[in-house]
FIMAR-834714 format. One record per residue: x, y, z of N, C-alpha, C, O in turn; residue in one letter; residue number from 1. Coordinates in steps of 0.001 Angstrom, whole numbers, always signed. Example, Ala and Ser with C-alpha at 12.3 -4.5 7.8 and 13.67 -1.06 7.14 Angstrom:
! FIMAR-834714
   neast  nnorth     nup  caeast canorth    caup   ceast  cnorth     cup   oeast  onorth     oup pase vexgu
  +13190   -5690   +7800  +12300   -4500   +7800  +13200   -3300   +7800  +14236   -3319   +8465    a     1
  +12850   -2250   +7080  +13670   -1060   +7140  +12900     +30   +7870  +13409   +1138   +8039    s     2
END
This chain:
! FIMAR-834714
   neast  nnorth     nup  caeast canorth    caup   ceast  cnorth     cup   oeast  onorth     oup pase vexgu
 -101308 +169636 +172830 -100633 +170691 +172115 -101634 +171298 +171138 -102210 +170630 +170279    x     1
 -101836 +172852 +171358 -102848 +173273 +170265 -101966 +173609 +169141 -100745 +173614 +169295    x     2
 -102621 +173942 +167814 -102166 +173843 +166558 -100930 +175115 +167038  -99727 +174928 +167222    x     3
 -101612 +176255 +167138 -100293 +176978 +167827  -99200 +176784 +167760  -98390 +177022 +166864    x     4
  -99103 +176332 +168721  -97736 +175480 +169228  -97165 +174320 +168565  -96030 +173913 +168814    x     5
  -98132 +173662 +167526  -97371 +172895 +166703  -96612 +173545 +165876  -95476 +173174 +165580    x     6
  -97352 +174905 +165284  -96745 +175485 +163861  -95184 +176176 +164705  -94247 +176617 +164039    x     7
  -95184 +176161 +165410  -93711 +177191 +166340  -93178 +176192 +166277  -92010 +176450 +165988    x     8
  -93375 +174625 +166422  -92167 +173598 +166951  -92295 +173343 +165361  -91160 +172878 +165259    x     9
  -92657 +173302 +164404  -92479 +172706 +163170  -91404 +174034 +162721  -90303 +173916 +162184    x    10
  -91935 +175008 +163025  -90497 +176283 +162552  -89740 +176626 +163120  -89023 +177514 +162658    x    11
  -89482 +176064 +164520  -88149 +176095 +165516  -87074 +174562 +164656  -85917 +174723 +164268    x    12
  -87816 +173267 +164552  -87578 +172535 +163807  -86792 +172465 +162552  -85744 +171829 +162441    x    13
  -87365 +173165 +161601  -86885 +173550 +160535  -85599 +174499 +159970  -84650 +174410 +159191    x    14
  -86198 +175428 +160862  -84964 +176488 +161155  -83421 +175967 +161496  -82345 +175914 +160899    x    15
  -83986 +175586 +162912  -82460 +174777 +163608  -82000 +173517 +161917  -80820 +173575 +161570    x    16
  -82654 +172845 +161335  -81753 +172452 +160610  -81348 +173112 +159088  -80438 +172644 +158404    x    17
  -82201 +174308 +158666  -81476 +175269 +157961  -80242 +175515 +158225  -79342 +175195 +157448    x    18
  -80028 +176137 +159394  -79098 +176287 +160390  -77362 +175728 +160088  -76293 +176109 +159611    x    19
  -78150 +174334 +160886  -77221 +173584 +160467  -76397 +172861 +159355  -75265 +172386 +159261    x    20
  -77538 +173004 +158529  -77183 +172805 +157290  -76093 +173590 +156194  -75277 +173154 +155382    x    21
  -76513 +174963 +156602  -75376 +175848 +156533  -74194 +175957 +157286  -73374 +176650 +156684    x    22
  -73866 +175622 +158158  -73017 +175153 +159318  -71797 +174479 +158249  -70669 +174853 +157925    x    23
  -72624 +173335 +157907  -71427 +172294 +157736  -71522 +172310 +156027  -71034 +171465 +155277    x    24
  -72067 +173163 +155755  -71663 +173785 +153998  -72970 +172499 +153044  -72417 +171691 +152299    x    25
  -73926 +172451 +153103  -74648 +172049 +152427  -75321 +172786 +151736  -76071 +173626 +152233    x    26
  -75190 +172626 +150554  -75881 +173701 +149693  -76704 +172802 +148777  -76497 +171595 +148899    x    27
  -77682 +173232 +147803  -78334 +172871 +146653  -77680 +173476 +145396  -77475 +174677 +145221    x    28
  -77319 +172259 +144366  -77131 +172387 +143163  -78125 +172768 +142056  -79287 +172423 +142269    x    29
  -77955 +173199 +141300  -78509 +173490 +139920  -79758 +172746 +139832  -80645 +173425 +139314    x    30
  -80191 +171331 +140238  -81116 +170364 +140253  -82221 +170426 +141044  -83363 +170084 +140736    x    31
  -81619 +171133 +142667  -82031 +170799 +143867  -81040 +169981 +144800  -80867 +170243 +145991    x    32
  -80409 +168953 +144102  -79625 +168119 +145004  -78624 +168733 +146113  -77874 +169701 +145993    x    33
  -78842 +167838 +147295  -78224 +168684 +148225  -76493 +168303 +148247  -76272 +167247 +148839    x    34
  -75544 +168837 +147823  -74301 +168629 +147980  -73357 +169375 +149086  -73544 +170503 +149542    x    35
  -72256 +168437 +149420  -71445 +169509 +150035  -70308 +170380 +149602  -69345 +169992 +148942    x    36
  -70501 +171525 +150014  -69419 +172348 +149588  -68035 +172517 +150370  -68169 +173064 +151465    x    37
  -66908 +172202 +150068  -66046 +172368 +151105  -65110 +173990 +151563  -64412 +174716 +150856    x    38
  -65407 +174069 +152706  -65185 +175346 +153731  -63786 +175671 +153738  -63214 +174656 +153340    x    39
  -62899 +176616 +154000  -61809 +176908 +154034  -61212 +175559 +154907  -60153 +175054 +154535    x    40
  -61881 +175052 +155983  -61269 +173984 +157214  -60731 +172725 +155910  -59586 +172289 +155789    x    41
  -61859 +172382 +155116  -61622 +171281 +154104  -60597 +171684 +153615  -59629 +170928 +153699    x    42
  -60423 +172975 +152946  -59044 +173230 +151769  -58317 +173009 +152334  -57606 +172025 +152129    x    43
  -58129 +173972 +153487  -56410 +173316 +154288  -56007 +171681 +154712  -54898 +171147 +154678    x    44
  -57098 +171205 +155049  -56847 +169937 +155877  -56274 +169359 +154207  -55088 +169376 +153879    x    45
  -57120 +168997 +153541  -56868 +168496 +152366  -55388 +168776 +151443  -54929 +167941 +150664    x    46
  -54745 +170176 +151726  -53376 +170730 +151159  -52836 +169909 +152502  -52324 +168871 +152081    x    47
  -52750 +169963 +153928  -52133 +169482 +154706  -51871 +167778 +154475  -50812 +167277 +154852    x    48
  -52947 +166951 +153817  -52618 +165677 +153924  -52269 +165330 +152563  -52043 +164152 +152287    x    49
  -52175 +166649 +151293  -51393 +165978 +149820  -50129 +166186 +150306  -49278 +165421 +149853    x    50
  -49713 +167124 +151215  -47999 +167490 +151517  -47627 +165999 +152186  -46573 +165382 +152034    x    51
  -48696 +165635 +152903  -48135 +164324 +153625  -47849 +163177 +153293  -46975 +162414 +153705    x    52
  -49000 +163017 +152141  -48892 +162222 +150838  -47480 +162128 +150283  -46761 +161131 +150339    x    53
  -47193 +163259 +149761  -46031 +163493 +149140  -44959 +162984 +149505  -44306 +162113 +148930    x    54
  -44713 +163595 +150625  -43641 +163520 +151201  -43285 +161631 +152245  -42317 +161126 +152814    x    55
  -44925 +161169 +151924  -44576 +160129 +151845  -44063 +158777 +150960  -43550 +157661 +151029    x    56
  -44481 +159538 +150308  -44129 +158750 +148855  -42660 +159397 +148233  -42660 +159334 +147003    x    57
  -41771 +159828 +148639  -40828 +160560 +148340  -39637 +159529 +149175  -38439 +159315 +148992    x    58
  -40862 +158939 +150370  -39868 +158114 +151558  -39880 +156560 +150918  -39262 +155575 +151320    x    59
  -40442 +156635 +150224  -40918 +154654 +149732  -40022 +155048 +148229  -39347 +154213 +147626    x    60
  -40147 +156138 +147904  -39017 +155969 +146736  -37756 +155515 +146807  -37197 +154715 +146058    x    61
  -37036 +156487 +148451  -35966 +156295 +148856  -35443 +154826 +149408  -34277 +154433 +149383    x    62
  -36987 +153870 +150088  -36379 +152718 +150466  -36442 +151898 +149453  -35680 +150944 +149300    x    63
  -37517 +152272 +148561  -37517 +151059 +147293  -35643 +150843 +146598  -34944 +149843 +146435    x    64
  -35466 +151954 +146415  -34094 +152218 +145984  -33097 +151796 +146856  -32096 +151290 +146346    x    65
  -33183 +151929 +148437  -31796 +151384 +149164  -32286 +149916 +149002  -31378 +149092 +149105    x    66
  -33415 +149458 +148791  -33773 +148251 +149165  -32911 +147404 +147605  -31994 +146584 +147665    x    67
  -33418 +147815 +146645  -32835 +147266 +145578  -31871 +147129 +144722  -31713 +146317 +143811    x    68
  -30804 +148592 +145353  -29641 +148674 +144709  -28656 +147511 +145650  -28735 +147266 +146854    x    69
  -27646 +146874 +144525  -26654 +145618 +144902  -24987 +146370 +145221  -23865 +145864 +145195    x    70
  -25526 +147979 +145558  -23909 +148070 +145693  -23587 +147800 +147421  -24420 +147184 +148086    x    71
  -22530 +148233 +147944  -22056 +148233 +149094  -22851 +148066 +150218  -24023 +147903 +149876    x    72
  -22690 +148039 +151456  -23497 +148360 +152414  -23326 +149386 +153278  -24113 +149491 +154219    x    73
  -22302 +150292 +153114  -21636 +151884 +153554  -22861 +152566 +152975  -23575 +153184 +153765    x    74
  -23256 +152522 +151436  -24424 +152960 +151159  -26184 +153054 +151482  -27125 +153830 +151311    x    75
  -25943 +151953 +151953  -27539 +151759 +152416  -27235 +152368 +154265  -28017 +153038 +154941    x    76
  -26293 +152009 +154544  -26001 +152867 +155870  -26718 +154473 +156224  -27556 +154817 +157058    x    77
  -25780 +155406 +154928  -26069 +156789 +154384  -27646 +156708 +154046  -28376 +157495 +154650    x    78
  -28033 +156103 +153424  -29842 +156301 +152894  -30473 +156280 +154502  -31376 +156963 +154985    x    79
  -29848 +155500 +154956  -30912 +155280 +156084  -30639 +155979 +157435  -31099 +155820 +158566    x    80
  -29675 +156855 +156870  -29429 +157641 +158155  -30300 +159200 +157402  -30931 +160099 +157957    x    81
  -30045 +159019 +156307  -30377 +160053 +155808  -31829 +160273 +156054  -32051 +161443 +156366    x    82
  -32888 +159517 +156012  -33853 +158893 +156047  -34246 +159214 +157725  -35384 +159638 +157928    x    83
  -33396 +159035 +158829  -33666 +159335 +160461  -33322 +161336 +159991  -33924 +162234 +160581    x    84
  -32801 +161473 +159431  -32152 +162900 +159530  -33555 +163782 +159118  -34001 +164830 +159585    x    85
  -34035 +162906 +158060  -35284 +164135 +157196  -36586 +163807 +158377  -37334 +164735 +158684    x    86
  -36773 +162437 +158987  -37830 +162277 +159958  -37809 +163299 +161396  -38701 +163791 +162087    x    87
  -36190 +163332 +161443  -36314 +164332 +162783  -36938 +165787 +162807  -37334 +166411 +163792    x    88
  -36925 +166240 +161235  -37212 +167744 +160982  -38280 +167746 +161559  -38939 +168783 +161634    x    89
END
């Protein structure tokens, strides 16, 4: 390989991971340090799995509560149907 052709594969090299680097949101901070920045794909995924969060923890409220209340058992019936009713949505 003459020098040539090294300096083209060292800047075909380089390039392609500029490239990529921008691709998947890597940027340089204030320092130099290379951090990632997150892309519209991150924001949503991330709002998509606090709703899931939520709404899971909304479900452990509901069994903590049928689980520990001492009234009837007509009641814990209702929670837990209630409970198949909100899973089917």
């Amino acid at each position: 390989m003459n020098p040539f052709e090294m300096v083209v594969a060292i800047i075909v090299v380089v390039t392609i991971g500029s490239v990529l680097k921008a691709r998947y949101g890597v940027r340089k901070d204030q320092w130099g340090n290379e951090v990632h920045v997150p892309t519209g794909a991150d924001t949503a995924e991330n709002a998509r799995l606090r709703d899931e969060i939520r709404t899971l923890r909304d479900r452990i409220q509901v069994l903590e509560r049928v689980v520990t209340d001492n009234e009837s058992g007509a009641r814990i019936d209702r929670e837990i149907e209630a409970l198949r009713d909100k899973n089917k949505v």
